[in-house]
C-alpha positions, 0 to 999 in steps of 0.5 A: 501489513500497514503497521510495516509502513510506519514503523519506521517513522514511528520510531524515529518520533519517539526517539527524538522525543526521548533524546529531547530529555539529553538535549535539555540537559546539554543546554542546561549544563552549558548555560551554567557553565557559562554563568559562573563566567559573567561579569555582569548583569547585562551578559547574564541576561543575554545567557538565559534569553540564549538558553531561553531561546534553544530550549523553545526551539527544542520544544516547538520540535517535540511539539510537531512530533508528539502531533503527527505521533498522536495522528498516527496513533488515530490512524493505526486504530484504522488498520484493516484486518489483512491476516498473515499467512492467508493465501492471499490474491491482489487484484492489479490493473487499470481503473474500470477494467472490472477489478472490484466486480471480480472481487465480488465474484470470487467472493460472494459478497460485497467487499469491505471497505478499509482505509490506508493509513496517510492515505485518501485510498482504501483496501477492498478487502473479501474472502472465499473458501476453496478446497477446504482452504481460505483465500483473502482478496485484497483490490487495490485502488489507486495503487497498482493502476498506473506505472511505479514512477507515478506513485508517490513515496507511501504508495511505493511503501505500501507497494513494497508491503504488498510484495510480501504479502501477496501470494499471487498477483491477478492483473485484469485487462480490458480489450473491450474498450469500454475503461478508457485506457488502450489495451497496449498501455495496459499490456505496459502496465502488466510489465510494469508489475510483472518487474516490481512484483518479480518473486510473485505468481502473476495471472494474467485475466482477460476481462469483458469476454462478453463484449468481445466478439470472435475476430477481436477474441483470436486477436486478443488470444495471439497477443496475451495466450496464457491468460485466462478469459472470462466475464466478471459480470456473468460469472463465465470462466471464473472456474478456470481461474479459481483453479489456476489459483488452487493450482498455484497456490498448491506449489508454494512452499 
């Protein structure tokens, strides 16, 4: 899935690198050409130092590039172990609405940890197994918390990259008021990837039930009806989710 996102700056690298070849030959040919044409000691000399000094520039340039080239190369030995073609889950929503306790519920375990390539960020990657079918769940922290104009260019690749390989999006919410984030900027970041994520299934998950008591339950229930409630901390109504995934998952082509 990384590999998506450099690969098109990797390219363009190497093909300046193999262009560096044509343009020293350019140079070479030129300076040549206008060698033949002195008429002194004086004018040949102001020819090699040009020649000398657009050839320096040419490899100062190369030399950046072979750098971040080699800096990449470091950092796709990194790239986490996301399999294609796995029904796969991503978890959205704020930070501390309970998204990597969720991660640990569905999965048993505790999730391993990878690192995005040019990024301080990392994936929290685990899987479980329903129905005799193998389910990948991928959290993302520090990417789909917070609205799309607030990204910057590599989470928005990273984002696009998600987009196709995200089966089903659940986004957690919090109305408990204990993640420090108010329940209708929540409900803005749910639209939010609601429209970047158009083509995918989003569950909606109401997080925290446990914290709820009955008015703010009805209320919460009025406003966000399709969801599915539970508490990823004591395991309550994780079955009504695992099957809506089961169910979802069962439509796609």
């Amino acid at each position: 899935m990384i590999l998506e996102l450099v690969v098109h700056d990797l390219l363009l690298i190497t093909l300046f690198i193999v262009c560096l070849a044509a343009v020293v030959e350019k140079i070479e040919r030129e300076h040549i050409r206008m060698l033949r044409d002195v008429k002194s000691a004086d004018e040949a000399s102001s020819i090699r130092k040009s020649a000398y000094g657009r050839l320096s520039s040419a490899v100062k340039r190369t030399g950046n590039n072979l750098k971040l080239l080699r800096e990449a190369a470091g950092k796709l030995s990194k790239v986490p172990s996301v399999f294609i073609g796995m029904p796969t889950l991503v978890i959205a929503g704020y930070p501390n609405v309970g998204k990597t306790m969720l991660l640990k519920r569905l999965t048993g375990s505790e999730p391993k940890i990878a690192p995005y390539p040019f990024t301080t960020q990392g994936l929290n990657l685990g899987y479980f197994e329903r129905g005799h079918k193998r389910y990948q769940v991928i959290d993302t922290p520090g990417l789909l918390d917070r609205p799309l104009e607030k990204r910057n260019p590599i989470e928005r690749q990273t984002i696009t990259a998600l987009r196709h390989l995200a089966n089903i999006i659940i986004f957690v919410l919090d109305p408990s008021g204990t993640c420090g984030y108010g329940f209708e900027e929540q409900l803005n970041l749910l639209d939010d990837i609601k429209r970047t994520f158009s083509e995918v299934e989003v569950l909606t998950v109401v997080n925290k039930v446990d914290l709820l008591d009955e008015g703010r339950t009805k209320e919460v229930a009025e406003r966000c009806g399709e969801a599915i409630f539970l508490s990823a901390e004591t395991g309550q109504g994780l079955e009504g989710l695992l099957d809506a995934v089961k169910l979802l998952i069962s439509r796609i082509p």
